[in-house]
N, CA, C and O atoms as a printed pandas DataFrame, in Angstrom:
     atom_number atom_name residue_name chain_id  residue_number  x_coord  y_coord  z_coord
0              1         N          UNK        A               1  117.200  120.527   60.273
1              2        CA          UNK        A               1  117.088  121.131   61.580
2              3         C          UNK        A               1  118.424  121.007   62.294
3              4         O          UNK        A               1  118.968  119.910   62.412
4              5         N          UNK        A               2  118.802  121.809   62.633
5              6        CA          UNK        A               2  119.869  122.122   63.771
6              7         C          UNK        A               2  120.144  121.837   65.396
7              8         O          UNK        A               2  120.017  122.624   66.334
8              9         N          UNK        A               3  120.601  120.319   65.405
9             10        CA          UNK        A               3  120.300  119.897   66.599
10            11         C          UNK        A               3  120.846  120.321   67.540
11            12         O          UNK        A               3  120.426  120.422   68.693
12            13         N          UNK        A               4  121.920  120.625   67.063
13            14        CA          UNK        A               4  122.765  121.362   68.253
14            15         C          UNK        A               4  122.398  122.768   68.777
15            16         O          UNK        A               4  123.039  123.258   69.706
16            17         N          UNK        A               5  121.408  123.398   68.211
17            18        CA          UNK        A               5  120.721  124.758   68.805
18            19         C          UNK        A               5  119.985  124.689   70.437
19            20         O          UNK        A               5  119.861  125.628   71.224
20            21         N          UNK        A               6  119.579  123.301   70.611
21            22        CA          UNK        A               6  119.362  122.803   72.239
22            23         C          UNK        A               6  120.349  122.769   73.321
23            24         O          UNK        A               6  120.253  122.648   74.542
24            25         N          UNK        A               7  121.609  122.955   72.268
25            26        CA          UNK        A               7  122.905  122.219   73.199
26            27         C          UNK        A               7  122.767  123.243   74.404
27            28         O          UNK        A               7  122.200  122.937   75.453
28            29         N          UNK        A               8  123.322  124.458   74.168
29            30        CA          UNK        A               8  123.513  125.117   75.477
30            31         C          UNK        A               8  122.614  124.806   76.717
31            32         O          UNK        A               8  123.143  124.741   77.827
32            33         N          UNK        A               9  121.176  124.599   76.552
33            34        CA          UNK        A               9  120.126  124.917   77.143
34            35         C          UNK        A               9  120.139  123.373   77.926
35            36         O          UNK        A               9  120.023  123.373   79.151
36            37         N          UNK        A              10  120.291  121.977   77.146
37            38        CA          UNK        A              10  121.221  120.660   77.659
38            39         C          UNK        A              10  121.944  120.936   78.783
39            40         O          UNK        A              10  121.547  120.680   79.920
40            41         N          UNK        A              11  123.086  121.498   78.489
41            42        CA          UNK        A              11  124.773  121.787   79.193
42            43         C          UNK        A              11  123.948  122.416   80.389
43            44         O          UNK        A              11  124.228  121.957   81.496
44            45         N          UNK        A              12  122.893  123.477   80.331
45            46        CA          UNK        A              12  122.496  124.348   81.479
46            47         C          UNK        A              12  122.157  123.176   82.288
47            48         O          UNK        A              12  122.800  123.007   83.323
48            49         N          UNK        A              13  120.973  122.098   81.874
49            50        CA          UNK        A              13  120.198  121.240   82.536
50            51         C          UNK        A              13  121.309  120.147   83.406
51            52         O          UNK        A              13  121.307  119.727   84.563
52            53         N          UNK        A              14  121.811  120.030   82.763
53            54        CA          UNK        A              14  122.772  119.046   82.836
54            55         C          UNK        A              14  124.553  119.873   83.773
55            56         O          UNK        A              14  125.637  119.396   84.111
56            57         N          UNK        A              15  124.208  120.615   83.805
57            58        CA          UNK        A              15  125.439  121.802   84.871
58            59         C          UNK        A              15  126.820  120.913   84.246
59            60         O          UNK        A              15  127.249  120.015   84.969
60            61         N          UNK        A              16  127.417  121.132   83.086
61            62        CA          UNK        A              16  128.432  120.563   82.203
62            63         C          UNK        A              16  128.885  122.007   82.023
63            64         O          UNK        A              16  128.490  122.811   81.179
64            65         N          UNK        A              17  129.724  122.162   82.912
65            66        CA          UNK        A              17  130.652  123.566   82.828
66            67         C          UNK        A              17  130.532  124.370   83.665
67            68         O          UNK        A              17  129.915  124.162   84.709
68            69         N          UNK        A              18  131.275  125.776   83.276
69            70        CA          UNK        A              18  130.987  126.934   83.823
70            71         C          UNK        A              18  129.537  127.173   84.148
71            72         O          UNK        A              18  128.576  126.921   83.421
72            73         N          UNK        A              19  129.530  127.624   85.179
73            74        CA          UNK        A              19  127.518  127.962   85.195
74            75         C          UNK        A              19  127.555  129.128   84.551
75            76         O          UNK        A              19  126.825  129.303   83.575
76            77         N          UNK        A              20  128.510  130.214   85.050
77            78        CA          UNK        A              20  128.256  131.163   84.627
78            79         C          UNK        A              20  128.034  131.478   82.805
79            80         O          UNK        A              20  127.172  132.112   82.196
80            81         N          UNK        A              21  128.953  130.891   82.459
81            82        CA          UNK        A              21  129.158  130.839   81.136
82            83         C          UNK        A              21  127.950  129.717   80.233
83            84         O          UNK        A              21  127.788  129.781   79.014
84            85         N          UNK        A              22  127.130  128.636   81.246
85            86        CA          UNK        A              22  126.066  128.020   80.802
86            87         C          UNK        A              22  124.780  128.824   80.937
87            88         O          UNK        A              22  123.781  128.545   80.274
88            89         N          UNK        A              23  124.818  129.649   81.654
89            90        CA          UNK        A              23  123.734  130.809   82.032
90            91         C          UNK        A              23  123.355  132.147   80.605
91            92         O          UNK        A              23  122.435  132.467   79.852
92            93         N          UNK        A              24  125.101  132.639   81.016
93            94        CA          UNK        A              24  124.751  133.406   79.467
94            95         C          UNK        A              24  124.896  132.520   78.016
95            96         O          UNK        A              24  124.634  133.129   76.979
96            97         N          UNK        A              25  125.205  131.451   77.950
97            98        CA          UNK        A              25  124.744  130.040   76.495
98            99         C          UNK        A              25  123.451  130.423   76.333
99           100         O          UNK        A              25  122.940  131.329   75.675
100          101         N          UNK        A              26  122.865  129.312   77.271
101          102        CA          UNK        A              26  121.413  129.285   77.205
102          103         C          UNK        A              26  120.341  130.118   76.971
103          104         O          UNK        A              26  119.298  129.889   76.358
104          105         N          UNK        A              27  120.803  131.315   77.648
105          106        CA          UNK        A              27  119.964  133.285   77.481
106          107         C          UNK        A              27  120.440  133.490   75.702
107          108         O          UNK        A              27  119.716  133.971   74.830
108          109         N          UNK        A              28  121.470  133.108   75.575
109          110        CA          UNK        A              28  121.480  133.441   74.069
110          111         C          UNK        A              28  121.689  132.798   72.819
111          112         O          UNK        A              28  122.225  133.238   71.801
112          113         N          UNK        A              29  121.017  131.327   73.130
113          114        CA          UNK        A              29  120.691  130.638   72.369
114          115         C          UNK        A              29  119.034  130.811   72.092
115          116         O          UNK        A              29  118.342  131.408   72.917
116          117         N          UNK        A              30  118.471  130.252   70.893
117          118        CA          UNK        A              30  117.498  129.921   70.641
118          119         C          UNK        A              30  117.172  128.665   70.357
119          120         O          UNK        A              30  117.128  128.296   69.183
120          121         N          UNK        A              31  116.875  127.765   71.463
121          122        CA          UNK        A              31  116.409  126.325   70.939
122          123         C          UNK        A              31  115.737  126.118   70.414
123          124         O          UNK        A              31  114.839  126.940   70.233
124          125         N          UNK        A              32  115.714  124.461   69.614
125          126        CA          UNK        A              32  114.192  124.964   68.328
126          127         C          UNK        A              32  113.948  123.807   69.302
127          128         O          UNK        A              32  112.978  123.311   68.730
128          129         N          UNK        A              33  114.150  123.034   70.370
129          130        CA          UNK        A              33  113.156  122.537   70.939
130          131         C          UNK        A              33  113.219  121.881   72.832
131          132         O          UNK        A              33  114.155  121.244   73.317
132          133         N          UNK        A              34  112.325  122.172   73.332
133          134        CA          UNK        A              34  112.526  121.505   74.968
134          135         C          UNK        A              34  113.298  120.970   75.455
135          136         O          UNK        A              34  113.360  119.853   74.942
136          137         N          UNK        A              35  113.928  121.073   76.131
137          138        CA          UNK        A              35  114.423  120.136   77.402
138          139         C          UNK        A              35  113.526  119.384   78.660
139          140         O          UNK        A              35  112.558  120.005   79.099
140          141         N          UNK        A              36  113.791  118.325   79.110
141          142        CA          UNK        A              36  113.286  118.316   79.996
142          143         C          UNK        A              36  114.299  117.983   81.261
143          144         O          UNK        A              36  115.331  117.325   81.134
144          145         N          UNK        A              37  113.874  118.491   82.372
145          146        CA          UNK        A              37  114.678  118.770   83.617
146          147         C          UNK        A              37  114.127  117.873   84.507
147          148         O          UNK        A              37  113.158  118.195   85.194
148          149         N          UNK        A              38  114.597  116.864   84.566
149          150        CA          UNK        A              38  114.220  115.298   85.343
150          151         C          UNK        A              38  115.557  115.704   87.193
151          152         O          UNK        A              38  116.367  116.488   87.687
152          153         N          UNK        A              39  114.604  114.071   87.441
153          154        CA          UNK        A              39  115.135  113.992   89.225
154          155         C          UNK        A              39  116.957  114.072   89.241
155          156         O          UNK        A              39  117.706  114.680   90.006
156          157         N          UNK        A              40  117.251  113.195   88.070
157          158        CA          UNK        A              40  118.549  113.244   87.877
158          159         C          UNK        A              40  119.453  114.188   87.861
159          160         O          UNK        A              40  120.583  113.888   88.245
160          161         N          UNK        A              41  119.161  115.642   87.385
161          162        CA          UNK        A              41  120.071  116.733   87.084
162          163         C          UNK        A              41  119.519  117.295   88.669
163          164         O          UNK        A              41  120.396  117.927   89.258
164          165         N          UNK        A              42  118.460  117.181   89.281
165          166        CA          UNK        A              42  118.986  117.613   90.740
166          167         C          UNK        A              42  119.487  117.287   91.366
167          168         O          UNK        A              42  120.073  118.086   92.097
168          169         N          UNK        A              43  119.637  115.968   91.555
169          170        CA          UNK        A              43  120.447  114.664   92.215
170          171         C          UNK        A              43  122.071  115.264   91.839
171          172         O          UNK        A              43  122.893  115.591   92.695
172          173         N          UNK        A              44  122.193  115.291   91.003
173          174        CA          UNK        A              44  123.727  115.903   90.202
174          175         C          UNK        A              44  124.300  117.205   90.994
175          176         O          UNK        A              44  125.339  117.299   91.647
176          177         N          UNK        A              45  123.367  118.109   90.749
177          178        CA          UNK        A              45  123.495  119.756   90.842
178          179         C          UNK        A              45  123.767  119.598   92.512
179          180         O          UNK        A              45  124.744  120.104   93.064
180          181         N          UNK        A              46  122.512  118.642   93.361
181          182        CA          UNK        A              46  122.800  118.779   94.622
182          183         C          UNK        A              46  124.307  118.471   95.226
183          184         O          UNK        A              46  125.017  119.211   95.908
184          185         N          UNK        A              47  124.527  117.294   94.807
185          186        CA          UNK        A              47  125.772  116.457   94.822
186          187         C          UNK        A              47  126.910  117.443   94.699
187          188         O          UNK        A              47  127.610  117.426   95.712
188          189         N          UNK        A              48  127.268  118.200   93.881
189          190        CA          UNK        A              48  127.905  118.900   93.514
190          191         C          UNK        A              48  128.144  119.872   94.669
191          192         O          UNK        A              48  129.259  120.284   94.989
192          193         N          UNK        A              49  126.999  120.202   95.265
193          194        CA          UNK        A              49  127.299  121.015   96.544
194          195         C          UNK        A              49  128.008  120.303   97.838
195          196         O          UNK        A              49  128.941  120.726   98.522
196          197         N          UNK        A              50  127.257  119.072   97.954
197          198        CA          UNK        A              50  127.509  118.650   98.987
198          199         C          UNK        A              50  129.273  117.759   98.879
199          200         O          UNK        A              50  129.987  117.332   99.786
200          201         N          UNK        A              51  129.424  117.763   97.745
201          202        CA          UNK        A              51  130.645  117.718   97.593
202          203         C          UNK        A              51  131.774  118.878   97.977
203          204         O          UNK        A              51  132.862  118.636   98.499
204          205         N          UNK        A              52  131.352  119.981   97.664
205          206        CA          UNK        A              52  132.720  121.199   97.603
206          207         C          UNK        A              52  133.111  121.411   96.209
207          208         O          UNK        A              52  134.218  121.872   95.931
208          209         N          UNK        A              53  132.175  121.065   95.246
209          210        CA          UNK        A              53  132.200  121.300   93.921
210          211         C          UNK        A              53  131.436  122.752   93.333
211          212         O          UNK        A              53  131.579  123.370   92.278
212          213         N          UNK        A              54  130.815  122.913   94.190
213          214        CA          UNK        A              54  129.933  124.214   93.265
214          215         C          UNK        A              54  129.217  125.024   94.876
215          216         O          UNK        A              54  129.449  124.455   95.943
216          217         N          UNK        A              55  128.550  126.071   94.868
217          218        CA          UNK        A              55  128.476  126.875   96.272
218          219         C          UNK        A              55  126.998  126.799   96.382
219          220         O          UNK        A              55  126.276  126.506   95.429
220          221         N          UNK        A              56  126.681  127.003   97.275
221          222        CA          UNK        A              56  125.307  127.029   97.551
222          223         C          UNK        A              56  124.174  128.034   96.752
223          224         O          UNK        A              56  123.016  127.900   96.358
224          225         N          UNK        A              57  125.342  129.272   96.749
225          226        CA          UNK        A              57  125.140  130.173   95.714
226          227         C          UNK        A              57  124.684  129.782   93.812
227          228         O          UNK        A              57  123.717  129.906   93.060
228          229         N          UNK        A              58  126.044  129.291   93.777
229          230        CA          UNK        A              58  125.585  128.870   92.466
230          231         C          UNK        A              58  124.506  127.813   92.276
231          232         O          UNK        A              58  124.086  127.627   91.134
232          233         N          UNK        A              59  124.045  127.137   93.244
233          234        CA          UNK        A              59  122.896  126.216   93.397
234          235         C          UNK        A              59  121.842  127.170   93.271
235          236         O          UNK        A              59  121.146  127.326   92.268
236          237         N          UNK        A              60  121.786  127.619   94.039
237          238        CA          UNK        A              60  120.573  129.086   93.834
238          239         C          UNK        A              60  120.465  129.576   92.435
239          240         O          UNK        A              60  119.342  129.586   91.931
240          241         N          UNK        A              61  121.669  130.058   91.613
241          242        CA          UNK        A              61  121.477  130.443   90.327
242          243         C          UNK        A              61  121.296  129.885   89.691
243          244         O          UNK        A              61  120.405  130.268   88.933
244          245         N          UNK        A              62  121.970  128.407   89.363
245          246        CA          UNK        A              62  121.145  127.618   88.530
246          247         C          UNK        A              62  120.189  127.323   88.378
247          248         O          UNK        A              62  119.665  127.115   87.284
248          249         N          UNK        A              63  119.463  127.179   89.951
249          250        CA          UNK        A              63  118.065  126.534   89.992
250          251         C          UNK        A              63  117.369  127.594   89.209
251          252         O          UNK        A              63  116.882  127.191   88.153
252          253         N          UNK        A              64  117.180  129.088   89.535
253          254        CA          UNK        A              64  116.835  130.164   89.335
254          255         C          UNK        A              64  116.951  130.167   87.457
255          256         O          UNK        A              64  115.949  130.413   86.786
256          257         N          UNK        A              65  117.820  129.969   87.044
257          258        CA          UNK        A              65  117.879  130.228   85.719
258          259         C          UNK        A              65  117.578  128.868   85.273
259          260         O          UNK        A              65  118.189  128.959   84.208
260          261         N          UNK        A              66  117.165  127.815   85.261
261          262        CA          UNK        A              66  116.367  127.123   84.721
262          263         C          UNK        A              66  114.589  126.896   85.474
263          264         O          UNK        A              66  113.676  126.166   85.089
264          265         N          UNK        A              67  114.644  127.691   86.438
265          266        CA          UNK        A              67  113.051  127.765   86.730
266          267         C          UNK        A              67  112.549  129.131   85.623
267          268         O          UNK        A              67  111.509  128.864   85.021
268          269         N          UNK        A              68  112.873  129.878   85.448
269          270        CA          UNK        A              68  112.723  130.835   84.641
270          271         C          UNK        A              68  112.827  130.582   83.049
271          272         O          UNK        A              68  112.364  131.477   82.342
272          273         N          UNK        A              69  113.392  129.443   82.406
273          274        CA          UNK        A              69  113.517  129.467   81.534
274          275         C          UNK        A              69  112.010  128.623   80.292
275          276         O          UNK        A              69  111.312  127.611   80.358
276          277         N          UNK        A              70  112.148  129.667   79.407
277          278        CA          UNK        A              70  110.256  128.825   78.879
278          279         C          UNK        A              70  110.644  127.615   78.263
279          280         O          UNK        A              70  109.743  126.782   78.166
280          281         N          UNK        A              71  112.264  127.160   77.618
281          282        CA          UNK        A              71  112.514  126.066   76.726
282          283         C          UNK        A              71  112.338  125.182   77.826
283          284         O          UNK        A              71  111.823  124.130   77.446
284          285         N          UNK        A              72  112.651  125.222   79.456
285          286        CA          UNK        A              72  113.178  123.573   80.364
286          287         C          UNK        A              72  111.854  123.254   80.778
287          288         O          UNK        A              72  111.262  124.092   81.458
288          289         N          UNK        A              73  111.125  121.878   80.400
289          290        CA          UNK        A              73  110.683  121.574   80.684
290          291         C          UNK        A              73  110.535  120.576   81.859
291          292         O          UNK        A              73  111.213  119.559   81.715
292          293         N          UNK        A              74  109.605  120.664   83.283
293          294        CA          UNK        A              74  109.948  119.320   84.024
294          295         C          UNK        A              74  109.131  118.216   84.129
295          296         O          UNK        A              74  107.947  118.187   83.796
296          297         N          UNK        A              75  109.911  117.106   84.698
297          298        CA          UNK        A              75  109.681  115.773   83.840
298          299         C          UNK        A              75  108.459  115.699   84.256
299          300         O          UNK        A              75  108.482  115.736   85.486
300          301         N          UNK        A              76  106.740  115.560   83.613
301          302        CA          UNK        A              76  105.611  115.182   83.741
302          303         C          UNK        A              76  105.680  114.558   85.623
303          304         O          UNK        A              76  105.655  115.204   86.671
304          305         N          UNK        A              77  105.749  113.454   85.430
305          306        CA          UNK        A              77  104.986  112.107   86.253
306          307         C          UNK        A              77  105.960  113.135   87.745
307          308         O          UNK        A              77  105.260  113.335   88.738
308          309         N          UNK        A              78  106.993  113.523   87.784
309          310        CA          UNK        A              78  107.524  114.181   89.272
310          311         C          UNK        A              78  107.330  116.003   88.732
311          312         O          UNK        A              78  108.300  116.532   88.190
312          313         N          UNK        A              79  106.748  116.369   88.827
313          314        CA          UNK        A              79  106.554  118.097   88.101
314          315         C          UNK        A              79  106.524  118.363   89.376
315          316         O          UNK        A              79  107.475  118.971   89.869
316          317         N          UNK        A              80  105.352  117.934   90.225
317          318        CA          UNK        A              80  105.075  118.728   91.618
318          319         C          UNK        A              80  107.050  118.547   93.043
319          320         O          UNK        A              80  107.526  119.466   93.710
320          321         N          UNK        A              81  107.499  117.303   92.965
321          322        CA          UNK        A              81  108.523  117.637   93.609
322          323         C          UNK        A              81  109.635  118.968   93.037
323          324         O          UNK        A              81  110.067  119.989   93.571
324          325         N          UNK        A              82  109.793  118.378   91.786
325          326        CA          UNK        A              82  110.654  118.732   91.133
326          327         C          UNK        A              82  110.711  120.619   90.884
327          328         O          UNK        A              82  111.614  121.450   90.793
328          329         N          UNK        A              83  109.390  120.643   90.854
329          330        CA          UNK        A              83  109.244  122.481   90.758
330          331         C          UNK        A              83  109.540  123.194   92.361
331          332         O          UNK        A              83  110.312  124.122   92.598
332          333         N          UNK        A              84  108.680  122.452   93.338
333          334        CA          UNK        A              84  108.798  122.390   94.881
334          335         C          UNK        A              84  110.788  122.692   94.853
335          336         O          UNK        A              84  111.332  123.771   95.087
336          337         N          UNK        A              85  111.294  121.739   94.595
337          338        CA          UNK        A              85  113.040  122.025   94.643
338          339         C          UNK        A              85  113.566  123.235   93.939
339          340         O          UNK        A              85  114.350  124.106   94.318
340          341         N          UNK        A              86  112.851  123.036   92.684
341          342        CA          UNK        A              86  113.490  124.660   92.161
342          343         C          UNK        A              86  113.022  125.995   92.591
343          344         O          UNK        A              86  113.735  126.997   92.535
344          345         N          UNK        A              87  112.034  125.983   92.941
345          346        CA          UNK        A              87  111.354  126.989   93.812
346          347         C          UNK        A              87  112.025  127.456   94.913
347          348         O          UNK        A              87  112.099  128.656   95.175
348          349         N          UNK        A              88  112.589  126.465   95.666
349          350        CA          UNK        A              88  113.113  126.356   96.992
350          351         C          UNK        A              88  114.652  126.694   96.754
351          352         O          UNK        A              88  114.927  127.692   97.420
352          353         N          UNK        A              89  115.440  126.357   96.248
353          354        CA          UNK        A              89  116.734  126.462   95.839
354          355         C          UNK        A              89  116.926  127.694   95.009
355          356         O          UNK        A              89  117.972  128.332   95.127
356          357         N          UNK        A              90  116.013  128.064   94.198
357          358        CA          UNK        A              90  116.080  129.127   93.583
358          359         C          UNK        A              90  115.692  130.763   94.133
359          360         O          UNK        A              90  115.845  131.801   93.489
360          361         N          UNK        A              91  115.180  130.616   95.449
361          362        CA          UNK        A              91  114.369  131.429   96.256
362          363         C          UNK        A              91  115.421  131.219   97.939
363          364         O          UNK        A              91  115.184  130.182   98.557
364          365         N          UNK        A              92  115.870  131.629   98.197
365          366        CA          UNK        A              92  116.532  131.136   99.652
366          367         C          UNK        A              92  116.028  132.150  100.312
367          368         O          UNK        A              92  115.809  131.937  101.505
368          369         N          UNK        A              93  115.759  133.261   99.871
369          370        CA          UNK        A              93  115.294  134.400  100.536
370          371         C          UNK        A              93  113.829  134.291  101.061
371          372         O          UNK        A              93  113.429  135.016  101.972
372          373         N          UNK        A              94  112.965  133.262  100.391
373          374        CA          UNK        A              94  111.996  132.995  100.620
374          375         C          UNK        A              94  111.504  131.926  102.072
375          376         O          UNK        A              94  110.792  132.061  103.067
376          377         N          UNK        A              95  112.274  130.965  101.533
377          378        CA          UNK        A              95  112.566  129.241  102.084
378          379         C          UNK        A              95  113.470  129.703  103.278
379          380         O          UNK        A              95  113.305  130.606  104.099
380          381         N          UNK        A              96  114.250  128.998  103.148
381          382        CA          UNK        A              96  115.778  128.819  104.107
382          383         C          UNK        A              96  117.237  128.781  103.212
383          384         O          UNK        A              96  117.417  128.392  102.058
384          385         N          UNK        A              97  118.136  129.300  104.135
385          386        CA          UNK        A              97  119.495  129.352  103.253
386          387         C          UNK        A              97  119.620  128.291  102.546
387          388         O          UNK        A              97  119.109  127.221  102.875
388          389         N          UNK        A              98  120.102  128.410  101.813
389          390        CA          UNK        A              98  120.911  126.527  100.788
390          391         C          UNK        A              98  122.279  126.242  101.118
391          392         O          UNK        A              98  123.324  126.345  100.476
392          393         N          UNK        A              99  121.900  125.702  102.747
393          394        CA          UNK        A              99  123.189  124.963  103.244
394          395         C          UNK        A              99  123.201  123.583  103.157
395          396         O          UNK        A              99  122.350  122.939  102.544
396          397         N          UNK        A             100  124.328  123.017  103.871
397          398        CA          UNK        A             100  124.454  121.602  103.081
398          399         C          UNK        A             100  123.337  121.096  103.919
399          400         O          UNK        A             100  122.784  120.301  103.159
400          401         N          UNK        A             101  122.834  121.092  104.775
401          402        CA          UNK        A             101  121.865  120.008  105.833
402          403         C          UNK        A             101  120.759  120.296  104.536
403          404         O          UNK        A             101  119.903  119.449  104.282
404          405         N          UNK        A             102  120.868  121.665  103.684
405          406        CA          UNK        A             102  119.060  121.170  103.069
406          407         C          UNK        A             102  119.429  120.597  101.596
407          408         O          UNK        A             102  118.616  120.255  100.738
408          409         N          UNK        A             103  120.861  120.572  101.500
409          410        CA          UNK        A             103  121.123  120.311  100.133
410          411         C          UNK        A             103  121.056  118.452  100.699
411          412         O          UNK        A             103  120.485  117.689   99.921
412          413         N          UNK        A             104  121.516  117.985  101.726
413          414        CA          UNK        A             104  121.205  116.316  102.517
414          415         C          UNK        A             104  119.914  116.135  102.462
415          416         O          UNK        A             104  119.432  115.053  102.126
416          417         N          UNK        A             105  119.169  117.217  102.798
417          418        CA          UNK        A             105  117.359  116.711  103.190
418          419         C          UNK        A             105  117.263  116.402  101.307
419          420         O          UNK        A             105  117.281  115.230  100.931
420          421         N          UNK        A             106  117.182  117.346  100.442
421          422        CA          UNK        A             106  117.268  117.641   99.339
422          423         C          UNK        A             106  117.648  116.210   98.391
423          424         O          UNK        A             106  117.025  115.628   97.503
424          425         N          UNK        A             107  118.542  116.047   98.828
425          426        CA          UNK        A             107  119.557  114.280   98.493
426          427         C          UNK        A             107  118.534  113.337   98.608
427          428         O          UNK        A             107  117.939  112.852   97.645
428          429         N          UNK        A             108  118.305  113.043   99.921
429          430        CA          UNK        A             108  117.807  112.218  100.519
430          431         C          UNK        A             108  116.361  111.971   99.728
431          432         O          UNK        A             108  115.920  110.853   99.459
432          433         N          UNK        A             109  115.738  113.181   99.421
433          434        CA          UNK        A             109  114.123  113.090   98.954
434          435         C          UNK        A             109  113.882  113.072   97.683
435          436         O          UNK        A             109  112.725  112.833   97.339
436          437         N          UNK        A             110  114.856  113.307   96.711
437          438        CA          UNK        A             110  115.178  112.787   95.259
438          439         C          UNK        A             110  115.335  111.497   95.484
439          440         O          UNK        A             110  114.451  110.715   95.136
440          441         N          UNK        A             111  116.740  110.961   96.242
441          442        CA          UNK        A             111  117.531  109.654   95.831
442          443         C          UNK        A             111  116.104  108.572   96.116
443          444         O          UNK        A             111  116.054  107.469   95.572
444          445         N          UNK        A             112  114.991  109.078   97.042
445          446        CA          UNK        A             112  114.352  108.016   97.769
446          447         C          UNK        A             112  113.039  108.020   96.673
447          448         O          UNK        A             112  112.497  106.981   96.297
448          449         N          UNK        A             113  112.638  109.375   96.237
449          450        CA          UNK        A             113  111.625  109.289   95.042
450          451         C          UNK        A             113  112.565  108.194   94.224
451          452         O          UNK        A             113  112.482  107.007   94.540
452          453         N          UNK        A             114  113.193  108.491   93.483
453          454        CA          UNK        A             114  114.279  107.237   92.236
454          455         C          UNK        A             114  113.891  105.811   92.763
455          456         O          UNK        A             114  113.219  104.956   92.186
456          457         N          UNK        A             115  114.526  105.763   94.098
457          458        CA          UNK        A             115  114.412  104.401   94.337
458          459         C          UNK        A             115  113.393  103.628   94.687
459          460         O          UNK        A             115  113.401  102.438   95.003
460          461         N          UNK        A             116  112.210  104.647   94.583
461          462        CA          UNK        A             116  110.374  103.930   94.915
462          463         C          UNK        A             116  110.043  103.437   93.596
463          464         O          UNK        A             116  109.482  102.413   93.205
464          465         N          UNK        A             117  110.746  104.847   92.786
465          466        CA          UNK        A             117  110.724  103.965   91.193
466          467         C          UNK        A             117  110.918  102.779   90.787
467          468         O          UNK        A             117  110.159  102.125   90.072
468          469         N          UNK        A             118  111.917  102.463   91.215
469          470        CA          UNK        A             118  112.876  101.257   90.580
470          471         C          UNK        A             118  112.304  100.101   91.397
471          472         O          UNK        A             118  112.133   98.947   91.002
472          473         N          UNK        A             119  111.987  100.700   92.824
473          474        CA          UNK        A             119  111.073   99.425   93.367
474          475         C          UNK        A             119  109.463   99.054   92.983
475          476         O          UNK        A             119  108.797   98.061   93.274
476          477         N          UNK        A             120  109.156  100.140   92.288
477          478        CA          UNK        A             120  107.377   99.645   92.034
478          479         C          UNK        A             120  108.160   99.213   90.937
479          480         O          UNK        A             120  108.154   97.994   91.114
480          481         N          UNK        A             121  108.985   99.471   89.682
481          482        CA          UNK        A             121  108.800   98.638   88.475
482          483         C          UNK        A             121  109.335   97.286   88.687
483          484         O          UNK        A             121  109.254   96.505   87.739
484          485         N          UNK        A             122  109.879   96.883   89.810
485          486        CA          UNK        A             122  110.342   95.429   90.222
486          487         C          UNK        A             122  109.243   94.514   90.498
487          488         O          UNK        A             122  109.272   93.284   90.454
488          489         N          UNK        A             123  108.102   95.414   90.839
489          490        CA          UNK        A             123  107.141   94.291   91.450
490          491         C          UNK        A             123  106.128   93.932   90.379
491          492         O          UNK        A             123  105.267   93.081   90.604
């Protein structure tokens, strides 16, 4: 089996490059198997905005081209936030623009899901 046939569809999840150029990867790859799209690669993708690294725009397309995609799977136990964000980011026309105050609200409600994590497995 050909492990590297996931790669592009990875690189998409994981925003490791060009988007544009991870967008058409992924559309024309065939993975022989899932991804899954955890709190982490939004935490990342957001960051990236609120940095001056990537546009609000391309936040929108990414989200958009991995909500659409049948290989990305999202992570079980957070599905309901996690789809809620791509929905929202991927849709601005729907929601509200994807400026930085929602890419902060956005931050804020990942980083704080993670860290309820790390605090229930402490106790």
């Amino acid at each position: 089996m050909d492990t590297n046939r996931s790669r592009p569809l990875e690189d998409l999840v994981r925003w490791n490059g060009e988007l544009s150029e991870l967008i058409r990867d992924a559309r024309h790859s065939e993975p022989t198997s899932t991804v899954t799209f955890r709190r982490g690669h939004a935490v990342s993708a957001v960051e990236k905005v609120t940095a001056g690294l990537a546009t609000s725009g391309q936040l929108a397309d990414w989200g958009q081209a991995l909500h659409f995609e049948d290989q990305v799977d999202v992570e079980e136990a957070h599905r309901d936030l996690l789809t809620q964000f791509l929905v929202e980011i991927s849709t601005p026309e729907l929601f509200e623009p994807v400026t930085r105050e929602v890419c902060q609200r956005w931050l804020h409600v990942l980083q704080t899901s993670m860290a309820s994590d790390i605090e229930g497995a402490g106790r």
